[in-house]
C-alpha positions as CSV (number, residue, x, y, z in Angstrom):
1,X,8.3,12.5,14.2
2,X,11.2,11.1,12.4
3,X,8.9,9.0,10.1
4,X,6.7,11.9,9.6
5,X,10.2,14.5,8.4
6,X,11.2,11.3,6.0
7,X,7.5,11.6,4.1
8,X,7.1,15.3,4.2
9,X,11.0,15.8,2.2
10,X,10.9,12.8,0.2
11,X,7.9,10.9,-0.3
12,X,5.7,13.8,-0.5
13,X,8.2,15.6,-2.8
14,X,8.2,12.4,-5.2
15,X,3.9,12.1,-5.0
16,X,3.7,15.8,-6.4
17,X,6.1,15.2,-9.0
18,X,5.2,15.0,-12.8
19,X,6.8,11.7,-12.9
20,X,4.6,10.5,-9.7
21,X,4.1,7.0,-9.6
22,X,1.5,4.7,-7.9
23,X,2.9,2.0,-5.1
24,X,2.5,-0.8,-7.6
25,X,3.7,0.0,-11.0
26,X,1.9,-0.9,-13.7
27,X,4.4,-3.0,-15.9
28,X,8.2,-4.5,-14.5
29,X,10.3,-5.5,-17.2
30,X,13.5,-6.6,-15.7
31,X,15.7,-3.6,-16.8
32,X,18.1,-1.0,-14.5
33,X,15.1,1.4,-15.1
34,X,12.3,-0.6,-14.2
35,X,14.1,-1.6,-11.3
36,X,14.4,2.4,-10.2
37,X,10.4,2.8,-10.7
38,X,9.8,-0.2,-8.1
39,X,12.4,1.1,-5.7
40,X,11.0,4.4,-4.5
41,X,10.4,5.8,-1.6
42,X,6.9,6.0,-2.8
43,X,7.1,2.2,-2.9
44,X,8.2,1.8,0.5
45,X,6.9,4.8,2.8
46,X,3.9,4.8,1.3
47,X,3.7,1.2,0.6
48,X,4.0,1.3,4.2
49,X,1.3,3.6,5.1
50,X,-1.2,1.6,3.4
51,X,-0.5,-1.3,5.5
52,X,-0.6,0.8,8.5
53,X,-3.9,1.5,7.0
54,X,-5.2,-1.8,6.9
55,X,-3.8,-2.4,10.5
56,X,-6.1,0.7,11.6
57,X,-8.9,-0.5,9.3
58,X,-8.8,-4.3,10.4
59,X,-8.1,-3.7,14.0
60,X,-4.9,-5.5,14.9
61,X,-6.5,-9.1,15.4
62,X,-7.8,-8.6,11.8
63,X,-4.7,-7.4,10.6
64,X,-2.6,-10.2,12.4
65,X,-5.0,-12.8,10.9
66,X,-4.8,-11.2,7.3
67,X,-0.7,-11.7,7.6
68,X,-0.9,-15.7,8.8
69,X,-3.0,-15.9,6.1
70,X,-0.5,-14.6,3.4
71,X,2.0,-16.0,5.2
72,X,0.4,-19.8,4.5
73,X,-0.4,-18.9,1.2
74,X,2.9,-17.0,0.0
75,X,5.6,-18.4,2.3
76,X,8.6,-18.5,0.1
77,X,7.0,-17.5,-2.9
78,X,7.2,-14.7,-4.9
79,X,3.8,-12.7,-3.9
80,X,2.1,-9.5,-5.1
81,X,0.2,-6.3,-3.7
82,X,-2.8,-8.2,-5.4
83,X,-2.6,-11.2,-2.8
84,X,-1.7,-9.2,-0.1
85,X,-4.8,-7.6,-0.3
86,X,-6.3,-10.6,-1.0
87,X,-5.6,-12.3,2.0
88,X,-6.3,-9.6,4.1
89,X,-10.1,-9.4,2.7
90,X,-10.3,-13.2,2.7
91,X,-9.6,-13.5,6.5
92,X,-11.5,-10.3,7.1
93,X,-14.9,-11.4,5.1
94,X,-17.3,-8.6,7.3
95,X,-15.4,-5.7,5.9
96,X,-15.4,-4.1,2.6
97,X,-11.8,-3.9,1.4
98,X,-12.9,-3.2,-2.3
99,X,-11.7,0.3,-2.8
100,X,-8.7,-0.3,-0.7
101,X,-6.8,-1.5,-4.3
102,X,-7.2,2.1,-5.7
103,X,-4.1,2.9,-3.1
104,X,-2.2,0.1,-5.1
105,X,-2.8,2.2,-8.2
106,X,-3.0,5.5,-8.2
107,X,-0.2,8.3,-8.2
108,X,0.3,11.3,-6.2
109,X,-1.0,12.2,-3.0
110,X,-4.6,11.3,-2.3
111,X,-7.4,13.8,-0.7
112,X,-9.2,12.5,1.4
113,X,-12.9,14.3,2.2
114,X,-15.0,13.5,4.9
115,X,-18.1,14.4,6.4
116,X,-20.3,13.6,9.5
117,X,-23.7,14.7,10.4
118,X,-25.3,14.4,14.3
């Protein structure tokens, strides 16, 4: 419930914002104000989200074999949202992770639809 309070008054509040940014900035120069875009909470809650998502999405064997993975590749590296992902397709080859980079990139607060049929 905590979690949940934490996204609703700031992470949500930052997604509907005009100056809304995605999880993974676009550009990092190096400056104090670059530095503020990549430390958000949008970078972190819902950073953090997403890999809850992939967890869900991968089951947790998938997901634990997804982190070894990065984990050999990236150990002591610097290492992006871009190999994350990569690793976690890589070791997960039967499911289609190829939309899942749209979370990396785009601002505000998704809708998602769904539908079923019987």
């Amino acid at each position: 419930i905590e979690n949940v309070k934490l996204l609703r008054e700031k992470q949500f509040t930052e997604d509907a914002a005009l100056t809304r940014q995605p999880i993974r900035p676009e550009s990092y120069d190096g400056t104090e104000h670059s530095l503020d875009v990549i430390t958000t909470s949008t970078t972190y809650h819902k950073g953090a989200e997403v890999f809850r998502m992939y967890k869900t999405i991968l089951t947790k064997k998938g997901f634990r074999d997804g982190i070894v993975l990065y984990m050999e590749r990236h150990d002591g590296r610097g290492a992006t949202c871009d190999d994350f992902h990569k690793a976690m397709a890589d070791s997960n080859p039967d499911i289609d992770l190829s939309q899942f980079k749209l979370w990396y990139s785009t601002p505000g607060t998704p809708i998602v639809s769904y539908s079923h049929s019987f």
